[in-house]
C-alpha positions as CSV (number, residue, x, y, z in Angstrom):
1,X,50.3,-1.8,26.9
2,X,50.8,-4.0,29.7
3,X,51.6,-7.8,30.4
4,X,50.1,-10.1,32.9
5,X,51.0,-8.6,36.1
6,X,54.0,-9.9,38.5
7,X,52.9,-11.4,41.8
8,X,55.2,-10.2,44.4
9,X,54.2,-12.9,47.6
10,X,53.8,-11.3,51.1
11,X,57.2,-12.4,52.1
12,X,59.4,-9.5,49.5
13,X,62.8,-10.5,48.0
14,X,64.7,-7.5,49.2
15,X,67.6,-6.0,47.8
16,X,69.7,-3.8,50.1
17,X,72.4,-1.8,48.8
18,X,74.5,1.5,50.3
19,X,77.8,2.8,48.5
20,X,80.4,3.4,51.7
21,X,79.2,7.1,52.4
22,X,75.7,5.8,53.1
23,X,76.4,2.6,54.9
24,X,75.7,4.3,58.2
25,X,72.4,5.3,57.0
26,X,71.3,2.2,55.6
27,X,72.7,0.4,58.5
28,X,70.7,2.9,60.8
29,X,67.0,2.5,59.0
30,X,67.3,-1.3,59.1
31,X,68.3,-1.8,62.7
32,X,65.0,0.8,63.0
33,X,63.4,-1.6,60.7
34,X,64.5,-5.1,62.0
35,X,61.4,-6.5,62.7
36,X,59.9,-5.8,59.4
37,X,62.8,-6.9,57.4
38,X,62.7,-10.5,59.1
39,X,59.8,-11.3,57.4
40,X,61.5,-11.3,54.3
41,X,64.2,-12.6,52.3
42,X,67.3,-10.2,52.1
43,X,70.3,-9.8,49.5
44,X,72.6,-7.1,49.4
45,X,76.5,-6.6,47.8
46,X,79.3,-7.4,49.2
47,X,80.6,-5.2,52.2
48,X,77.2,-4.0,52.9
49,X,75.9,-7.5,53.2
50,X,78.8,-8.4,55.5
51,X,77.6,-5.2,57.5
52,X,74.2,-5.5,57.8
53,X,73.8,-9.4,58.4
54,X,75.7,-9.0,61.3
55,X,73.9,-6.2,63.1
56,X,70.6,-7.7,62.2
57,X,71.0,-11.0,62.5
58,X,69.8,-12.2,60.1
59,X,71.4,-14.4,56.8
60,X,71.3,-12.3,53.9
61,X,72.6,-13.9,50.3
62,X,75.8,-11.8,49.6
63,X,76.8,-10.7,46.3
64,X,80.3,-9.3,45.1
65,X,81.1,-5.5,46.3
66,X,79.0,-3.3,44.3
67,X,82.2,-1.9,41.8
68,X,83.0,-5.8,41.3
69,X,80.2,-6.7,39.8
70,X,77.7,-7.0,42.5
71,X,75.4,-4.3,40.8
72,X,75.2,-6.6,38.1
73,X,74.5,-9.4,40.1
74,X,71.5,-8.0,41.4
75,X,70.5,-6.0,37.8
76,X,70.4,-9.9,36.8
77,X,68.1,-10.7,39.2
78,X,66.0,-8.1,38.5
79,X,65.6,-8.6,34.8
80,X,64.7,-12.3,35.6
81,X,62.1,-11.4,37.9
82,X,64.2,-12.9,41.4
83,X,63.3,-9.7,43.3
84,X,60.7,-7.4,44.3
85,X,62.1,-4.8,46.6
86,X,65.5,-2.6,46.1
87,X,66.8,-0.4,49.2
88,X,69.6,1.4,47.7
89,X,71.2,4.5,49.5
90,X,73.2,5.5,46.8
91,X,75.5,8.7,46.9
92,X,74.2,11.7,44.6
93,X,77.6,13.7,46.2
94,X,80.2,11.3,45.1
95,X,81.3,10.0,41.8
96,X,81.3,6.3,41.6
97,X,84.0,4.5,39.9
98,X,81.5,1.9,38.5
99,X,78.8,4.7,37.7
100,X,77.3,3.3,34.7
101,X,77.0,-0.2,36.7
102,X,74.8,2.0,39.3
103,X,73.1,3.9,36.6
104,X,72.0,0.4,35.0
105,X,71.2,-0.7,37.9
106,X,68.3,1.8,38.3
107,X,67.3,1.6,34.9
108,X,66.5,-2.0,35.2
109,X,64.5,-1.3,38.5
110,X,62.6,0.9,37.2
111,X,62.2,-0.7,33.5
112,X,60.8,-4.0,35.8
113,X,58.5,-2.1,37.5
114,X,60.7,-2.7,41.0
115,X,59.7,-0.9,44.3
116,X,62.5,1.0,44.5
117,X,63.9,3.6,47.8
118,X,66.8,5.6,47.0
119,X,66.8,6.8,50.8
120,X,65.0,6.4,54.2
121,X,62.5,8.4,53.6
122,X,61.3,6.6,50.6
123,X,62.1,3.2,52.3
124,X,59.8,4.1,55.2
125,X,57.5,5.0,53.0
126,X,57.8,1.5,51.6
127,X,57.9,-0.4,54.5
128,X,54.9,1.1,56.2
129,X,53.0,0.2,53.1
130,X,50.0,-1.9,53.3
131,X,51.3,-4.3,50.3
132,X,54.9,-4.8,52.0
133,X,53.0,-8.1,54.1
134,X,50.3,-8.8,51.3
135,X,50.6,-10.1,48.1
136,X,50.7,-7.4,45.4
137,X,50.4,-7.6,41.8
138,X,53.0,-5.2,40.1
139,X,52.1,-4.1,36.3
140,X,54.4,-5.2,33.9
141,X,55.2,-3.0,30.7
142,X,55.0,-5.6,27.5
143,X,57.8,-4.6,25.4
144,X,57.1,-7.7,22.4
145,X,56.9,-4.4,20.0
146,X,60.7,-3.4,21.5
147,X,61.8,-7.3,20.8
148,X,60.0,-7.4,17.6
149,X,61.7,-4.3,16.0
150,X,64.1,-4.5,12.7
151,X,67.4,-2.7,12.4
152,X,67.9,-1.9,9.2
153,X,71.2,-4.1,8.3
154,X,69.6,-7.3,9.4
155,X,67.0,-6.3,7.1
156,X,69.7,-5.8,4.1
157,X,70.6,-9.1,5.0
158,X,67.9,-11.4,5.1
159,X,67.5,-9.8,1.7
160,X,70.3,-11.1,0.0
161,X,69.4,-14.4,1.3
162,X,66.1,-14.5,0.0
163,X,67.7,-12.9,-3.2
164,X,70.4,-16.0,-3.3
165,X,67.7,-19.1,-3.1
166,X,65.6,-17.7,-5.8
C-alpha cells in the first residue's frame, strides 16, 4: 500500500557523507562530479563537509561529525522529508564507534524511500540518471496500519478507564 508520492524537484537535496577511511573516495567522485553536484543543494557532517566544500567550492550546510550526532541530524532530515539524495561511503572494514547511529541511518533511507549510494559506483549510477535534473516522484510506503497498531498494555489500560466511569 502506498501514499501519495514524494516530489523530489530537479534541483536534489543531497546528503554527502564518508567515515575517515573513505574520505578520499568521496572527495575523489565529487571533484569527478563537480559540475553535476552544483546544481544542487549539498549537506554533509562535520569534517567531511569542512573537506569537500572547500575542494568544490561550493557552500554546503554542515552538520556535527558523524559520531556526534551528525548521523542523526541528517536521519532527521530524512524522516521529515528535507532530503532526497544520500552519498554515503561508509566503511564495511571498520567498526564504527557510533555503529547503530550509521545503521539507523540507513534504515531511515531506505524506510523513506531515499536514493541512496553506498559507493561510487552506485553514485555514478545515480548521477548519470535521467531523474537526477528532472523532477521525480518517489513512492511512499503508507505505514497508518504501523501507527494505528495496539500494544497490548495500553489496551489493559484504557480498559480500566472505561471500567472506572461506568
Amino acid at each position: 500500500m502506498t501514499t501519495e508520492p514524494r516530489i523530489l524537484s530537479a534541483n536534489k537535496r543531497v546528503a554527502l557523507v564518508a567515515h575517515d577511511n573513505k574520505k578520499d573516495e568521496l572527495l575523489e567522485w565529487a571533484l569527478t562530479n563537480k559540475q553535476k553536484l552544483a546544481k544542487h543543494k549539498l549537506y554533509a557532517t562535520g569534517t567531511t563537509g569542512k573537506i569537500l566544500e572547500e575542494a568544490l567550492g561550493q557552500y554546503i550546510t554542515r552538520f556535527l561529525s558523524g559520531p556526534l550526532g551528525g548521523d542523526q541530524q541528517i536521519g532527521a532530515m530524512i524522516a521529515e522529508g528535507k532530503l532526497d539524495i544520500m552519498i554515503f561511503f561508509w566503511d564495511p572494514m571498520e567498526a564504527q564507534p557510533h555503529d547503530p547511529d550509521v545503521k539507523a541511518l540507513l534504515r531511515l533511507a531506505a524506510v523513506y524511500n531515499l536514493p541512496m549510494a553506498c559507493n561510487s559506483a552506485t553514485a555514478d549510477f545515480l548521477f548519470s540518471s535521467q531523474f537526477i535534473n528532472e523532477e521525480y516522484a518517489a513512492v511512499q510506503t503508507d505505514y497508518s496500519i504501523y501507527l494505528k497498531r495496539t500494544f497490548p498494555a495500553l489496551d489493559k489500560s484504557t480498559r480500566h478507564e472505561e471500567e472506572g466511569k461506568a
